[in-house]
FIGUMI-972332 format. One record per residue (C-alpha): residue number from 1; residue in three letters; x negated, y negated, z negated. Coordinates in steps of 0.001 Angstrom, whole numbers. Layout:
// FIGUMI-972332
NUM:ALA:X:Y:Z $
...
// end
This chain:
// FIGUMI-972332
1:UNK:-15694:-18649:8545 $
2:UNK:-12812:-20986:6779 $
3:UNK:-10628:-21487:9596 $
4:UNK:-10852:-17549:10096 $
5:UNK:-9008:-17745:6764 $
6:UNK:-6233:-19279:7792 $
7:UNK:-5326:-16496:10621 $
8:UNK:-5358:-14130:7486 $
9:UNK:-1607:-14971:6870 $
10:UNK:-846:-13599:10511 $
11:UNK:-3023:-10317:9906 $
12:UNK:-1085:-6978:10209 $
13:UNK:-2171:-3883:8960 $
14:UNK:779:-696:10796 $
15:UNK:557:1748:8586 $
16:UNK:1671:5248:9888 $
17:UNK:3398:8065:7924 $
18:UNK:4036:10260:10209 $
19:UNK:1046:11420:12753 $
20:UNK:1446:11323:16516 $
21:UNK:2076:14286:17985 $
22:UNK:3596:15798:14558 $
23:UNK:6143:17750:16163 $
24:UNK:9909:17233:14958 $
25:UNK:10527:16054:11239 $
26:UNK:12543:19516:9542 $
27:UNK:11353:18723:5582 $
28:UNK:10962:15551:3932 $
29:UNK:9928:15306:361 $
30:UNK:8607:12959:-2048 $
31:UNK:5789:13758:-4428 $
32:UNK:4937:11382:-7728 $
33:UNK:3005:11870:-10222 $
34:UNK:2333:9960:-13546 $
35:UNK:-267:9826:-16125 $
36:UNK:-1313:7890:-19071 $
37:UNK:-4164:7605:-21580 $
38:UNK:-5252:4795:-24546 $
39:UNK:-6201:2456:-21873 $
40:UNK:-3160:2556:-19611 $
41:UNK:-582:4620:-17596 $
42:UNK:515:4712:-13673 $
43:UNK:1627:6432:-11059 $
44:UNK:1510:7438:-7516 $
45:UNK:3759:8778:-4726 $
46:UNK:3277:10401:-2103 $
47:UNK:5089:11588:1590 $
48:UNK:5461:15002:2782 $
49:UNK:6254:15676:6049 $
50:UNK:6689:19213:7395 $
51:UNK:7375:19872:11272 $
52:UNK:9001:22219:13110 $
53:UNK:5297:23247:14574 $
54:UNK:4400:23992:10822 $
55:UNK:2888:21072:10520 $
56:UNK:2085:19854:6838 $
57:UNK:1074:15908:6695 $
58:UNK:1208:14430:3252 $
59:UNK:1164:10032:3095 $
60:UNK:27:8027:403 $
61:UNK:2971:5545:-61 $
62:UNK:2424:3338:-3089 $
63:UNK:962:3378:-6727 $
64:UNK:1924:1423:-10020 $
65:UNK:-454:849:-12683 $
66:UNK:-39:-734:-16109 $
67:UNK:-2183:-1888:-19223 $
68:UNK:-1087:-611:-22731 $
69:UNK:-71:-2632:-25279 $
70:UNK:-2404:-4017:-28693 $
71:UNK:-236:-2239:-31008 $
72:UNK:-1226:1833:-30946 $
73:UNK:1440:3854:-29173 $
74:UNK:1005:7805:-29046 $
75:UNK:326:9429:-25729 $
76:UNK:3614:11239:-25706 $
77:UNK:5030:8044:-26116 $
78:UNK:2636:6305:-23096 $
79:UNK:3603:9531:-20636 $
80:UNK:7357:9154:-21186 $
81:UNK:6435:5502:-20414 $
82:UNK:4633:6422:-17430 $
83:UNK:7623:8819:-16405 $
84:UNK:9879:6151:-16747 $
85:UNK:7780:3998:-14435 $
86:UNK:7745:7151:-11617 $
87:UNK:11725:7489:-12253 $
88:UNK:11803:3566:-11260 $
89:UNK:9838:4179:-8081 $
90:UNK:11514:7187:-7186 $
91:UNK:14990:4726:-7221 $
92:UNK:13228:1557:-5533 $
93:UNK:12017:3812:-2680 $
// end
């Protein structure tokens, strides 16, 4: 069971965005969305594909997540926060 651990390193997970037999690629859009609350804020994007065979696939692509702070901050404050977070995202990919 340990020295299965050490193979872990080597373990690769593809992951696919795009279906196979999807058709050709006409529309590609990215989707995020952010929310917050007392507890935290995040986000979440997400890939849409549409094909020329009016195809619709939509990805899951990545997700950010954060703790609030000790001192109170207002929720208007913590969703421009989170905004700022999906703006980031939206840049890095």
């Amino acid at each position: 069971m340990i020295s299965e651990l050490l193979h872990a390193g080597s373990l690769s997970v593809p992951r696919r965005n795009k279906p196979s037999n999807f058709g050709n690629v006409i529309n590609v859009q990215l989707h995020h969305f952010s929310n917050a609350s007392n507890k935290g804020y995040g986000q979440c994007s997400h890939l849409r594909l549409e094909s020329d065979k009016a195809n619709i696939n939509c990805a899951f692509v990545m997700r950010k997540g954060r703790v609030t702070c000790l001192k109170p901050v207002t929720i208007p404050r913590l969703e421009l926060t989170a905004a700022i977070v999906s703006v980031n995202v939206s840049e890095q990919l």
